[in-house]
N, C-alpha and C positions, 0 to 999 in steps of 0.2 A: 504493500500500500504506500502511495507516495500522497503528502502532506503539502498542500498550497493553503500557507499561512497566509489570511487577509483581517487587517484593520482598518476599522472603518473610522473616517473622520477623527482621528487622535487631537487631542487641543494641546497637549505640555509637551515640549520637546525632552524635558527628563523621561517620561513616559516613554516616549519613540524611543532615546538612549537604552532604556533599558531592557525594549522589548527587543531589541538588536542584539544587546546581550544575550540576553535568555537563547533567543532563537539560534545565535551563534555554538552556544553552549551543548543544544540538541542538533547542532546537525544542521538545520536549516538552512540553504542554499542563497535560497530567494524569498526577500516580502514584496507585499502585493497590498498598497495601500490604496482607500477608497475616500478622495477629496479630501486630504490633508488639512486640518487647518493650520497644524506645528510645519516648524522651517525642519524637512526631511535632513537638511545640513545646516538648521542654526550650531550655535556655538554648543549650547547643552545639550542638544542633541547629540551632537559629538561628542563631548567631554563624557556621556553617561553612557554614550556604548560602547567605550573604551578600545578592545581592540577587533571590537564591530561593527569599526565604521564602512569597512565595503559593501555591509548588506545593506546600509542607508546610501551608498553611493549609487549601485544600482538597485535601489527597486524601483518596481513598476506602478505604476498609480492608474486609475483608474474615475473615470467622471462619474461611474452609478456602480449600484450592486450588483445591480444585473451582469453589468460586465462581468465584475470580476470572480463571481462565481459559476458565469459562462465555464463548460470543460468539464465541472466536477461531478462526480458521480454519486456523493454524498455531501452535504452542508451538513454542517454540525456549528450550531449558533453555539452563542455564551450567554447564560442572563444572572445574576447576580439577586434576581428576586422566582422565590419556586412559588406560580401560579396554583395554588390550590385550590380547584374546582373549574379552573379555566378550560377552554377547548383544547390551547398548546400545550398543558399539562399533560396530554394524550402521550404528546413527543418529547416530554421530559424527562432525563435522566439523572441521577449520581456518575463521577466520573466513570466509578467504575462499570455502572451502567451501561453508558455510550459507549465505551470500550470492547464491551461483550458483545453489545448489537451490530458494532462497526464492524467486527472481525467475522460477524457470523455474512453481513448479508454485503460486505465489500470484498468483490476477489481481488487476486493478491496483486496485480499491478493497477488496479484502481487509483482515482482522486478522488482524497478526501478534502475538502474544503474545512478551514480552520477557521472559524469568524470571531474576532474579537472587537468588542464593540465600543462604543465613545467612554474616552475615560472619564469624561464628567456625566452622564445620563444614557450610557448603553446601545444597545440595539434599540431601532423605535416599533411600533408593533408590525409594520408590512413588511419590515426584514426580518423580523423573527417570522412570520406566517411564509417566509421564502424559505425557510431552510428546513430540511427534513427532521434534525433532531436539534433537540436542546438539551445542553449540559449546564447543571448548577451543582456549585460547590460548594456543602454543607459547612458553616461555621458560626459563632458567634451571634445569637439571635439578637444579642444586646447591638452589635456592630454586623451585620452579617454582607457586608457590601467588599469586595476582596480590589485591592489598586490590580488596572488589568494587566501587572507588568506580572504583579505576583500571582494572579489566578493562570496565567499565560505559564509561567514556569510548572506548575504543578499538573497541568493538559498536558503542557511538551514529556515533563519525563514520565508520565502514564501512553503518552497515545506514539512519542518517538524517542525516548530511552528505553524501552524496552524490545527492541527488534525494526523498527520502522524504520525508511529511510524517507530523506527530505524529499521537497515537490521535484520532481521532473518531466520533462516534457511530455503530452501522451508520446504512446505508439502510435508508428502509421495505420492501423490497422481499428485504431479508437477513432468515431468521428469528428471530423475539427468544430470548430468554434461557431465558422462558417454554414456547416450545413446542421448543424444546431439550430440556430438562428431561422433558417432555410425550414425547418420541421414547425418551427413554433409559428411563422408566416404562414405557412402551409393549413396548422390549426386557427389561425387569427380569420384568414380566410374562409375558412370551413365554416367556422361558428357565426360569420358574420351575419345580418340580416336574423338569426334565429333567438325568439324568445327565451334570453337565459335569467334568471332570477339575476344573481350574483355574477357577473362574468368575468371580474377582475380572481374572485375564488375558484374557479372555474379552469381557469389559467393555471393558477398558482397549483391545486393539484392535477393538473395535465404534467406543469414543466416538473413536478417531484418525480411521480410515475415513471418519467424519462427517463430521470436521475438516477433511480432506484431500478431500474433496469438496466442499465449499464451496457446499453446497444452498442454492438462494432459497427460497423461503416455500412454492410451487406442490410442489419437489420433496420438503420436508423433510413435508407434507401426502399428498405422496401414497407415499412409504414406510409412515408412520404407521398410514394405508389398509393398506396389505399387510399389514406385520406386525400388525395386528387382526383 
């Protein structure tokens, strides 16, 4: 399973420093940031990723979420509050939870999308309602909100200190980005014109199912077919 670490919208360039750290620390290749609002090369951000600054030199940013978790075969959000009684509580886990789920329904050269969310107010709810699961990290009811540099540390060495390795490119043989896009056009047009209650919901688990099914090229080609 390969790991494409994405954070969204980070505001404190210590934050960025340290989550450079961290990820340096597992392995991590490449981050994958989502509208920045920290200087990806302010000075503290520098100074706090100390000897990881190349992963702040090149990463890759992105304008929406949608991009950046374009590819993946699983999302696995962060939230820092466990909805109890909510809908998303469906797909909520304990670390070690998502850990068991990912392993059981992620084959072994998969993407896993890693979403860690604004360090001042988190994922907001249409990015949690994009991602297939969600992970929260039991602590401190009195204080129970974790800085995302250190709930980031504690996913890295559960989900890539134990065997995993960092993000890498798919295979040719996984559909690209491109005819992704090309699938969900394909359903945008299908549903169009048709009475759907909710259509934006509607969407959202179409693109999971996709996710969660983990199509190579032949099968993501020959749905395309159908729905045409």
């Amino acid at each position: 399973m390969k790991i494409k670490l994405i954070i969204v919208d980070p505001k404190y360039q210590m934050n960025v420093g340290y989550i450079a750290r961290v990820a340096k620390n597992f392995g991590i290749e490449k981050l994958f940031f989502v509208n920045p609002r920290a200087d990806l090369k302010g000075r503290k951000s520098v100074m706090f990723s100390k000897h990881a600054v190349g992963l702040l030199e090149n990463a890759k940013t992105y304008g929406t979420f949608d991009q950046a978790i374009s590819g993946c075969d699983i999302v696995l959000g962060t939230s820092g509050i466990w909805r109890r009684g909510e809908r998303l509580n469906e797909h909520e886990y304990t670390v070690q939870g998502a850990m068991k789920k990912v392993k059981e329904d992620l084959r072994k050269e998969g993407v896993m999308g890693l979403v860690i969310g604004r360090d001042d107010r988190g994922l907001d709810r249409e990015e949690l309602e994009k991602c297939d699961m969600l992970v929260h990290i039991p602590s401190n009811p009195d204080y129970p909100v974790l800085n995302i540099s250190h709930a980031l540390a504690i996913l890295l060495y559960e989900f890539a200190g134990k065997g995993f390795d960092g993000y890498e490119r798919a295979s040719p043989e996984r559909p690209s980005a491109r005819e992704l896009d090309i699938l969900m056009l394909t359903f945008e047009r299908m549903t169009k014109g048709k009475k759907i209650r909710n259509r934006k919901a509607v969407k959202n688990v179409f693109t999971k199912m996709v996710r969660r099914a983990q199509l190579n090229r032949s099968e993501l080609h020959a749905i395309i077919t159908a729905l045409k």
